[in-house]
C-alpha positions in Angstrom: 54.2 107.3 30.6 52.5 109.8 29.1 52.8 113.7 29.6 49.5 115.5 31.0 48.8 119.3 30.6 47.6 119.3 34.4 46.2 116.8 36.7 42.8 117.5 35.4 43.7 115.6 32.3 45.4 112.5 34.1 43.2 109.5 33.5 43.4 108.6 37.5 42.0 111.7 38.1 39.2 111.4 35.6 38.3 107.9 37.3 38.5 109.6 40.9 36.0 112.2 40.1 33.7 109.6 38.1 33.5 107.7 41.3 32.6 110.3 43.2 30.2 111.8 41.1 28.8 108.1 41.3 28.7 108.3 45.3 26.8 112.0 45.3 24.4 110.6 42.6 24.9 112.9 40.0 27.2 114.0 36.9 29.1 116.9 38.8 30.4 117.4 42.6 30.4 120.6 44.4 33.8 122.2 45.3 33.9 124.2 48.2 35.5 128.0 48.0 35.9 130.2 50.5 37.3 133.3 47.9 33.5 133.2 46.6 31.1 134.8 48.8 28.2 134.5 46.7 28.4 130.5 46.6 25.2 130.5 49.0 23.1 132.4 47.6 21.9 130.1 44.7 23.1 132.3 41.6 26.8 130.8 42.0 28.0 127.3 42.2 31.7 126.2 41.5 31.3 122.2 40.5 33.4 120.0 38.4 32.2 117.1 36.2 33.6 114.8 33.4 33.5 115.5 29.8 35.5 115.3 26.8 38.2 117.9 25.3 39.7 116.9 21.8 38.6 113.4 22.3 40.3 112.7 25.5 38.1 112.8 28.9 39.2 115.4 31.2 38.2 117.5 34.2 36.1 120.4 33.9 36.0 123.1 36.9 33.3 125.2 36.3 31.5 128.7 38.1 28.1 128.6 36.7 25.9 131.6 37.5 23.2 133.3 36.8 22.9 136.1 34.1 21.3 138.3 36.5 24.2 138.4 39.1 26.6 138.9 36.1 24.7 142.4 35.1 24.5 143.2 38.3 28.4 142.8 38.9 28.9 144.2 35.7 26.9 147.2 37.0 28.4 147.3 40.0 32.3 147.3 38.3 31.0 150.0 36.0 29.6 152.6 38.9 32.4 151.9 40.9 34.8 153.1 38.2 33.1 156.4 38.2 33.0 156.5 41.9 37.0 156.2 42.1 37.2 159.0 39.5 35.1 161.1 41.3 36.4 160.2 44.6 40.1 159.2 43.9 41.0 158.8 47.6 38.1 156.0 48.2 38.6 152.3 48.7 35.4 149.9 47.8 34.5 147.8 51.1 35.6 144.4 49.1 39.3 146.1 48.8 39.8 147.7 52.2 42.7 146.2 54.0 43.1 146.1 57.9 43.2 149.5 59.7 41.3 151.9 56.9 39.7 155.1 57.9 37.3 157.4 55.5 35.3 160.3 57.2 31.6 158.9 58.1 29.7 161.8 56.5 32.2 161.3 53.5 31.6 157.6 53.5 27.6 158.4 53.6 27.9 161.0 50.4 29.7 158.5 48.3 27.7 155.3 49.3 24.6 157.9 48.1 26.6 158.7 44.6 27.1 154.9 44.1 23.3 154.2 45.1 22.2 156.7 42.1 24.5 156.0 39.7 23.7 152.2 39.5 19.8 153.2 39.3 21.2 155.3 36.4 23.4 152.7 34.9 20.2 150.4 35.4 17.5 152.5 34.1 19.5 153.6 31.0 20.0 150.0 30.3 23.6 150.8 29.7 24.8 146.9 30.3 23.2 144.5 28.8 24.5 140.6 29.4 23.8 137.5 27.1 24.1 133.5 28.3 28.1 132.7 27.5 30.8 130.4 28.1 34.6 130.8 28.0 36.7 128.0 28.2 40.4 127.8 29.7 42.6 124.9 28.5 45.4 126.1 29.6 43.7 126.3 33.5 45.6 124.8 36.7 43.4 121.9 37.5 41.5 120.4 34.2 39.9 122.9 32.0 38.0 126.5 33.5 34.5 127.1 32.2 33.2 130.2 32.9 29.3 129.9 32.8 26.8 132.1 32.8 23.1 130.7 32.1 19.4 133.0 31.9 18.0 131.2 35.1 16.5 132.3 38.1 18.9 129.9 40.0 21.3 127.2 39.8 20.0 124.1 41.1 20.9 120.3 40.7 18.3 120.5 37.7 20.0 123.1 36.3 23.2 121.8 36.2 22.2 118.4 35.2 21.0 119.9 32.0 23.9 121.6 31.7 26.1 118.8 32.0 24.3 116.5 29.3 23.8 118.9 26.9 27.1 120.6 27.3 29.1 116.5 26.9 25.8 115.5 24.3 26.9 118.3 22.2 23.7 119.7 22.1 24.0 123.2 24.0 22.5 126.0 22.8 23.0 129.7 24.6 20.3 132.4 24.2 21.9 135.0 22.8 19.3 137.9 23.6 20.8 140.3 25.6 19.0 141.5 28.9 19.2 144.1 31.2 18.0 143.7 34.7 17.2 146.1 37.7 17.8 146.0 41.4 13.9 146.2 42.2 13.7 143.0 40.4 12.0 144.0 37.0 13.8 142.5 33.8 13.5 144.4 31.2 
């Protein structure tokens, strides 16, 4: 019997997923996950669908999302670093465990700081994000493809494309990089 990275290469698995990418009517199924939040909102989809990898079929478990949420995370990462240096003591809301306190008025005086510098961070243009994929062989379940596309959101349509010209070999990234603002002008 032959020796599989993961279960993501195992032929029986392959075959499971084929099937029920047949059932749904499409090349990919969704897979729920509850650790991301921003699944519903259309700019984030975690979906897996068959391909090949070195000439052998295999799973791939992919996020696909849109460059726009990227720079705004990005953004978001970047303000918040300067936040904690200016305010060592603070704890974003996303990493607040059970039972934590900060002063109302100091809350209000930081939430202020973060609000101006990601309008700074925005209107200097100081991120700028490009379409991109990584790829994880060496992932738990199949292979991880990180993927971030220049879209407005990711539908079915989308992600049919995706799928056939990712496995057709005939994907092609923009590599222009963008820079985006909260009020919803690209730039």
């Amino acid at each position: 019997m032959e020796s599989y990275k993961n279960k993501g290469y195992e032929p029986s698995e392959v075959q499971l997923l084929k099937e029920e990418c047949r059932k749904e009517g499409k090349p990919f199924v969704y897979v729920e996950d509850e650790d991301l939040e921003v699944l519903n909102s259309g700019e984030c989809v975690h979906i897996q669908f068959v391909g090949q990898y070195k000439g052998q079929e295999v799973i791939y478990d992919a996020i696909v999302y849109t460059l726009r949420l990227h720079h705004s995370s990005l953004v978001y990462e970047m303000a918040m670093e300067k936040v904690k240096a200016a305010f060592p003591q603070y704890v974003a809301p996303e990493e607040r465990k059970a039972g934590y306190r900060i002063d109302a008025d100091l809350e209000e005086e930081i939430e202020l700081f973060l609000t101006e510098l990601i309008e700074e961070i925005e209107e200097t243009e100081a991120v700028k994000v490009q379409e991109h994929i990584e790829l994880d062989p060496d992932f738990e379940y199949g292979i991880s493809l990180d993927i971030c596309l220049n879209v407005e959101e990711i539908t079915d349509e989308v992600l049919v494309r995706f799928i056939q010209n990712f496995n057709g070999n005939a994907l092609t990234l923009d590599n222009t990089l963008y820079s985006f603002s909260s009020n919803g002008q690209d730039e």
